[in-house]
N, C-alpha and C positions, 0 to 999 in steps of 0.2 A: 594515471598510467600504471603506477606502481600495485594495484587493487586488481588491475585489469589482467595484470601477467601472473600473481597471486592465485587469480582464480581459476586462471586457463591450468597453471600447474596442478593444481588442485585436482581439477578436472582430469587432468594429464594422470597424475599417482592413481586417481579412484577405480580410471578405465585399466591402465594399468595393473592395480592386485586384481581388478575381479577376472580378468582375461588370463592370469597365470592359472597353469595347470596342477590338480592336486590329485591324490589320489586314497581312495577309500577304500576300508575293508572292513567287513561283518557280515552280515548276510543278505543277503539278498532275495527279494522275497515280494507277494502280492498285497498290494494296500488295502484291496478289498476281501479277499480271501483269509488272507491269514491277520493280515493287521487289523481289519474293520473298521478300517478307517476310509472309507470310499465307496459308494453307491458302486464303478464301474470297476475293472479291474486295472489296474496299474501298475507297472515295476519299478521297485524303488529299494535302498539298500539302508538298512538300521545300522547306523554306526556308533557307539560307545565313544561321548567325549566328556568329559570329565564327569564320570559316573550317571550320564544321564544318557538317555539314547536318543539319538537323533536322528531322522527320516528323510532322505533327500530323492526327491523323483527322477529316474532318468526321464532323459530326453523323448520325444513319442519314437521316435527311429528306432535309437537302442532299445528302450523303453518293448517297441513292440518283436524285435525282436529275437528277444531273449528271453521274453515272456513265455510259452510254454514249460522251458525246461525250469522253472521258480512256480507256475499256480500251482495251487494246492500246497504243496511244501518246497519252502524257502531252501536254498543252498548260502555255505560260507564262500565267500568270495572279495574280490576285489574288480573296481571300475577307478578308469583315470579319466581326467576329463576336465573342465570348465566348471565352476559352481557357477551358479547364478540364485534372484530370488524374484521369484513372480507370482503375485496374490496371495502371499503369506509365505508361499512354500519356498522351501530348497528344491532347487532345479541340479541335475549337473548334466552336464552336454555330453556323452562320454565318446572318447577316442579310442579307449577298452575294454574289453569287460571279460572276467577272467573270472571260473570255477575253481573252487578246492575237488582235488582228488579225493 
């Protein structure tokens, strides 16, 4: 019983941190375009974490539309939202998504 309610909690924390909201800023920009890193085009934001840069895909929703004003050349910004991780990648779900002036 004691194994049983362990894991459900377990279970309970894991859903828990990946469903809290965070928020990212760097730039924002095309995977295929400017990153070349994707046959298609994609939007996704490079974020600087501990000296290395990191690549998280928006979602296809925001993803697609906010994609014109980023192909070709990226803007600095921020997006809030959900992380997730699916087929390798950083996903984040966003609830924002915000340019620098």
């Amino acid at each position: 019983m004691a194994l049983c309610v362990a894991v459900v909690m377990t279970l309970v924390l894991t859903v828990g941190a990946q469903s809290k909201e965070t928020k990212l800023t760097g730039k924002i920009t095309c995977a295929k375009c400017e990153l070349k890193l994707e046959k298609d085009c994609a939007t996704v934001i490079v974020v600087n974490e501990n000296g290395k840069d990191e690549v998280y895909y928006l979602d296809a929703k925001s993803g697609k539309a906010n994609h014109d004003a980023i192909c070709q050349v990226g803007k600095q910004g921020s997006v809030s939202g959900v992380v997730s991780e699916k087929a390798g990648k950083k996903i984040i779900t966003a609830t924002k998504v915000e340019f620098q002036k």
